[in-house]
C-alpha positions in Angstrom: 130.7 127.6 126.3 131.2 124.8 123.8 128.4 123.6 121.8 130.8 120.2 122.2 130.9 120.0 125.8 129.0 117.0 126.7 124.9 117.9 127.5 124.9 115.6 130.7 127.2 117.2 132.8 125.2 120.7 132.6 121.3 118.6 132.2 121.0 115.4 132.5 119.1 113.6 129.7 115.7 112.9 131.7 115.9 116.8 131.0 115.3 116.5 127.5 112.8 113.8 127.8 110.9 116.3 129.9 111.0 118.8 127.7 110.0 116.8 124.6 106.9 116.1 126.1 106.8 119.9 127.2 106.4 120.2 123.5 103.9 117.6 122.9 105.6 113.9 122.2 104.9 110.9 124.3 107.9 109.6 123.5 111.7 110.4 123.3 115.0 109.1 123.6 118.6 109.5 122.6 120.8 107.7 120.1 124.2 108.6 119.2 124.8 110.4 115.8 127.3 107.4 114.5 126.3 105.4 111.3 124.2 102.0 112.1 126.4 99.7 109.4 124.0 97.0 110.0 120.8 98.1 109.2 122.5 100.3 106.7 123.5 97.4 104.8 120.1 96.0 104.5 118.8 99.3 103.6 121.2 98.9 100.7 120.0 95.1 99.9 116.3 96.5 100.3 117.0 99.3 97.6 119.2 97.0 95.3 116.2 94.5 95.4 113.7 96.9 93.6 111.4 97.1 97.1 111.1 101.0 97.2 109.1 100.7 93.5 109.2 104.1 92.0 110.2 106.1 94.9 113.1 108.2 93.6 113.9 110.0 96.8 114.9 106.7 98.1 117.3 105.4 95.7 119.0 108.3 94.3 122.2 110.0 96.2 120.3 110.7 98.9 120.9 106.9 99.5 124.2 107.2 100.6 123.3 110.1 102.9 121.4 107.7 105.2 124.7 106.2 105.8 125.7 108.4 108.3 123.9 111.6 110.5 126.6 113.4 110.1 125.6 113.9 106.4 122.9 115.6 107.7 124.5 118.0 110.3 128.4 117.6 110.8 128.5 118.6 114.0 126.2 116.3 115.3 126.8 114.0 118.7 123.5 112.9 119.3 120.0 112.3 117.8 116.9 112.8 119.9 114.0 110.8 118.9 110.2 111.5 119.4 107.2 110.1 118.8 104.0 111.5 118.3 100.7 109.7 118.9 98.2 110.0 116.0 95.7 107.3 117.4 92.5 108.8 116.4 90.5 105.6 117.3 88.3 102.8 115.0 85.9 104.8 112.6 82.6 103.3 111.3 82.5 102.0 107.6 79.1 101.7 106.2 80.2 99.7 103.5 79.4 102.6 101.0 82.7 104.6 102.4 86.3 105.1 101.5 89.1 105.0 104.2 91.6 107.5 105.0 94.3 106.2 106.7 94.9 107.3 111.2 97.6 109.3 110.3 96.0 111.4 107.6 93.1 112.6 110.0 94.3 116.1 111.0 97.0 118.4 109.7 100.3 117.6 108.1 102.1 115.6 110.4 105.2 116.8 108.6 104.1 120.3 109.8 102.8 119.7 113.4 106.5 117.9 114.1 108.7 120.1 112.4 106.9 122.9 114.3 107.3 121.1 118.0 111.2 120.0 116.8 111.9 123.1 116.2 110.3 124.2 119.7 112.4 121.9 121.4 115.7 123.1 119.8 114.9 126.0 121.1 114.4 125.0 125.1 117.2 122.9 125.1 119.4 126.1 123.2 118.6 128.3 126.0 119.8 125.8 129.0 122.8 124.8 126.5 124.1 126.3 122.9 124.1 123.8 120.6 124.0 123.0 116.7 120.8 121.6 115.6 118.8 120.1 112.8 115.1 119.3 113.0 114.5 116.1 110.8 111.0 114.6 110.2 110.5 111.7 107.4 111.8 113.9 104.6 115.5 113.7 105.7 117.5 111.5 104.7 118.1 109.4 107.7 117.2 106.1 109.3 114.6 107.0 111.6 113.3 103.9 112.7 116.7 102.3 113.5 117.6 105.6 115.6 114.4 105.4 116.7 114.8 101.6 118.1 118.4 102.7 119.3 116.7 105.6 121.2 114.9 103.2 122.9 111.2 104.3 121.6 110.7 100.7 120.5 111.5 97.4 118.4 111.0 97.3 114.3 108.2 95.1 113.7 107.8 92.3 111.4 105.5 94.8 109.9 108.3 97.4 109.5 106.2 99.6 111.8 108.2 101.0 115.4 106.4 99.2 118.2 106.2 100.6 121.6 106.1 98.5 124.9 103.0 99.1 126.0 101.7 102.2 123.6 102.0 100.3 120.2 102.6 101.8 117.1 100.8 104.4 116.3 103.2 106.9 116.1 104.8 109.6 113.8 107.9 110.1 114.7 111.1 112.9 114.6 114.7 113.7 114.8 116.8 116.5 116.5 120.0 116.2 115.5 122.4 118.0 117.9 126.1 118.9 118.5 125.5 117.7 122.5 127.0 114.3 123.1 124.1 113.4 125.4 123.8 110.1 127.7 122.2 107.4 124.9 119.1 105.4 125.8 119.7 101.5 125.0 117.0 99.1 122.4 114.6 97.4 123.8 113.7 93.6 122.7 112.1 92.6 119.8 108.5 91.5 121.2 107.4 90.2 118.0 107.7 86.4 119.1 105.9 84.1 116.9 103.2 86.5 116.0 102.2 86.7 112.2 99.1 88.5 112.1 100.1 91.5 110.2 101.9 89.1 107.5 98.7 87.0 107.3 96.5 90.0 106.9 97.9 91.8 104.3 95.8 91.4 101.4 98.4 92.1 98.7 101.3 90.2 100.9 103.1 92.9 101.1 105.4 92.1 104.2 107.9 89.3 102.9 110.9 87.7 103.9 113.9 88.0 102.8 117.3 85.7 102.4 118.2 85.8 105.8 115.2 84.7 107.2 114.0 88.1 108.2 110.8 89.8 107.2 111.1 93.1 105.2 108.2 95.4 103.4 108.1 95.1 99.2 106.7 98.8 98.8 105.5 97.8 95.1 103.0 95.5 96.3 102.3 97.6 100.0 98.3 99.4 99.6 99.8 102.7 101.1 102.7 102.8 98.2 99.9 102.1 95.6 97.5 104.7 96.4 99.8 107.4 97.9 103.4 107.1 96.8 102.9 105.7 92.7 102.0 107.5 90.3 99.8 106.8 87.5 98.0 103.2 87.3 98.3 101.0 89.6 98.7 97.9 88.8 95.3 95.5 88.1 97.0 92.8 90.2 96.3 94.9 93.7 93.0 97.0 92.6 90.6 94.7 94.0 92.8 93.7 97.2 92.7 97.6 98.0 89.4 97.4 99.0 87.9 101.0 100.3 91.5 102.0 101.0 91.6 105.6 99.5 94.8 107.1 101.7 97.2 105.2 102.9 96.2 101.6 104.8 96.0 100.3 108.6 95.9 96.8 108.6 99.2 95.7 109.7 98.9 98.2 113.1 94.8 97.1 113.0 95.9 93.8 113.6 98.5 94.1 116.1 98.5 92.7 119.4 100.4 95.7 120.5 97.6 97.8 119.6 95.0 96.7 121.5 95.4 99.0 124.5 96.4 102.0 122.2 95.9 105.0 124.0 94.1 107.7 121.6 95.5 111.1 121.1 94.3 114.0 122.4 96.2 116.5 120.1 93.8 118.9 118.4 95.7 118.4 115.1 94.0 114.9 114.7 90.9 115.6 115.7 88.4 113.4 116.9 85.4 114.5 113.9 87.9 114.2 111.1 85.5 112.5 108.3 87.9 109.4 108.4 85.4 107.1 106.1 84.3 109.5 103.4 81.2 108.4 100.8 82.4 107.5 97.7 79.7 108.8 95.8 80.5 112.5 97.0 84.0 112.2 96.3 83.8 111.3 92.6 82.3 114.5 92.0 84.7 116.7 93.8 86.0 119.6 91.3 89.5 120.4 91.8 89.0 123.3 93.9 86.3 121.3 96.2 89.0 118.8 96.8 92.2 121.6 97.3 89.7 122.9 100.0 88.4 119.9 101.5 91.8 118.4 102.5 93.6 121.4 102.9 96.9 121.2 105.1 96.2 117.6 105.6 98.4 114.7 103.9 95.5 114.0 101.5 96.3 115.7 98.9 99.9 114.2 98.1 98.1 111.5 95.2 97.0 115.2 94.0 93.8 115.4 92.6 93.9 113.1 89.5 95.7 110.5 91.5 92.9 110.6 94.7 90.2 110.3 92.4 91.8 107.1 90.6 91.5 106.0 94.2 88.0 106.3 94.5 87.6 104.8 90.7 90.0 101.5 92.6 87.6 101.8 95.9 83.9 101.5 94.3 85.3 98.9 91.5 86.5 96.5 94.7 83.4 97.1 96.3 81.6 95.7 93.3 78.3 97.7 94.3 76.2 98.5 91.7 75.2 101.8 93.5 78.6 103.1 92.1 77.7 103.3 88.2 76.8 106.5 87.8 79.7 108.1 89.7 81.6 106.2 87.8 80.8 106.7 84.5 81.1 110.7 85.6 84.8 109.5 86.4 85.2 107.3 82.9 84.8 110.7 81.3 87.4 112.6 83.1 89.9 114.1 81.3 92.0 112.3 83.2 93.8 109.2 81.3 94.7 107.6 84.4 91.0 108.5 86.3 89.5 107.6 83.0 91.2 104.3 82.6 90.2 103.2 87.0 87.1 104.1 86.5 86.4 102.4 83.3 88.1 99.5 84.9 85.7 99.9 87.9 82.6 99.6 85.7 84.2 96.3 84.3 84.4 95.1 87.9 80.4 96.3 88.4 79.3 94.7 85.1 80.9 91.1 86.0 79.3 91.4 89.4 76.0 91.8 87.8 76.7 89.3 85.4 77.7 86.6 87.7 74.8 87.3 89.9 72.8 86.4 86.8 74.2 83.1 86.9 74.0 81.9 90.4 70.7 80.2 91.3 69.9 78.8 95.1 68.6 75.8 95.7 67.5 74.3 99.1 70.3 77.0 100.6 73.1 75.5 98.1 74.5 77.7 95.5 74.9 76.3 92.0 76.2 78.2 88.7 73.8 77.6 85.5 75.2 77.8 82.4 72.8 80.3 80.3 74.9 79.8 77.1 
């Protein structure tokens, strides 16, 4: 039988939906395999504007393979999206604790979906032959605008797939396929009027662009800062980071959309994942200690060197004095880039301590006093 012949006169899409969730994803949906010129273009006007900072992997000629799927896999008719709940639920911060961000609580997402893609494949190859290609964010496709076409959900102003009435927190995948199946149709933007995730970004991030749309400056996004760039980051954003040590969930915290979340029940993000680490203990993390402590999990993409410039960034914006000795274990790394956070960090504690020297109360109003 042809791997061409069309899918949905031998199983009918809602059969592949099934299945998907057979293999774990709470959502799915079906996009054609044709380039999407609009959102292609403003992919191109996104890159040309500097937005993806430092990210090579975006810019270089694998920018002109998101053009098209069939870059990817020639033969391909159809994409089938998923999605993949990672909601691990709202974790306690003491205050003396780093963040890692929902997604980062488990194993490798790349890994867990790559595994269940390929799982699908798979079913769907023994009820019809076909030519396949799992894809998870590492490909070079569009995979939220296949994802929207799919029918999984609108692109927020956020930049973030929402889902009608699951919200966003999703990882999500692609199957690429020779069967021409029946294609799902977008649903409505449900943004409305809402701002919230614009208005609580603390580096304002999520800006808008020419045409009066709202788009996401990766140079100035918390998640690009301490994940994605390498080396220092840059002094305008270290104290807006806050205990941000992975990744950041703000813009999803804040969305309406979210509020009736449902929480995953996957054992790869498990429920006692430490998702607000102490600080002090992870400053003194050898290399090995922190190899085995976030083993298979997305933690260690900043490497070592760049997650423990992270915790240098976290205990400077917390301004807590508690943090000076771990830091000055940090400000003698032999680390330029840990050495030069952490030193910055101390600066951050020392002006703390010096301001506090200058404020005096009186009858519950605060006043500075000029000691020179």
């Amino acid at each position: 039988m042809s791997v061409y012949k069309r899918y949905d006169e031998v199983v009918q899409a809602s059969r592949i939906k099934e299945l998907a969730r057979e293999c774990g994803f709470e959502l799915a949906g079906i996009a054609g395999a044709q380039p999407l010129d609009e959102d292609f273009a403003r992919y191109q006007a996104w890159v040309a504007a500097g937005m993806a900072g430092k990210m090579g992997y975006l810019t270089d000629h694998r920018a002109e393979v998101r053009r098209d799927p069939r870059n990817i896999l020639a033969s391909a008719r159809s994409v089938i999206c998923v999605g993949k709940l990672y909601n691990t639920g709202s974790a306690e911060n003491s205050g003396a604790d780093g963040i890692i961000a929902k997604y980062a609580r488990g194993e490798d997402y790349h890994d867990v979906l790559r595994t269940s893609l390929e799982e699908l494949a798979r079913r769907i190859h023994l009820e019809e032959a076909h030519e396949w290609r799992a894809c998870v964010d590492t490909a070079p496709l569009l995979e939220r605008s296949y994802a929207r076409e799919a029918g999984l959900g609108w692109i927020g102003r956020n930049q973030c797939l929402i889902h009608e009435p699951l919200g966003s927190w999703f990882v999500l995948g692609e199957l690429l396929t020779s069967l021409d199946i029946t294609t799902d149709a977008p649903p409505p933007d449900r943004c409305g009027t809402c701002t919230r995730c614009i208005d609580a970004c603390p580096t304002h991030a999520i800006v808008a662009t020419e045409v009066g749309e709202w788009t996401l400056d990766a140079r100035r996004c918390i998640a690009y800062l301490n994940i994605e760039l390498h080396g220092a980051i840059p002094e305008e954003f270290r104290q807006l980071m806050g205990s941000n040590l992975f990744g950041c969930d703000i813009c999803q915290d804040v969305c309406p959309w979210n509020r009736r979340a449902p929480e995953t029940r996957d054992s790869a993000f498990p429920a006692d994942f430490e998702a607000t680490p102490r600080l002090e203990v992870l400053a003194h993390l050898s290399p090995d200690e922190f190899r085995e402590r976030y083993r298979h999990t997305p933690v260690t993409r900043p490497k070592y060197d760049g997650f423990l410039r992270n915790v240098a960034v976290a205990m400077g914006a917390s301004g807590q004095e508690q943090y000076r000795e771990p830091l000055k274990h940090l400000a003698g790394s032999a680390s330029s880039v840990v050495a030069e956070h952490a030193e910055w960090a101390l600066g951050q504690l020392k002006s703390e301590h010096m301001a506090a020297d200058n404020v005096v109360t009186v009858n519950l109003v605060t006043v500075t006093v000029d000691k020179g």
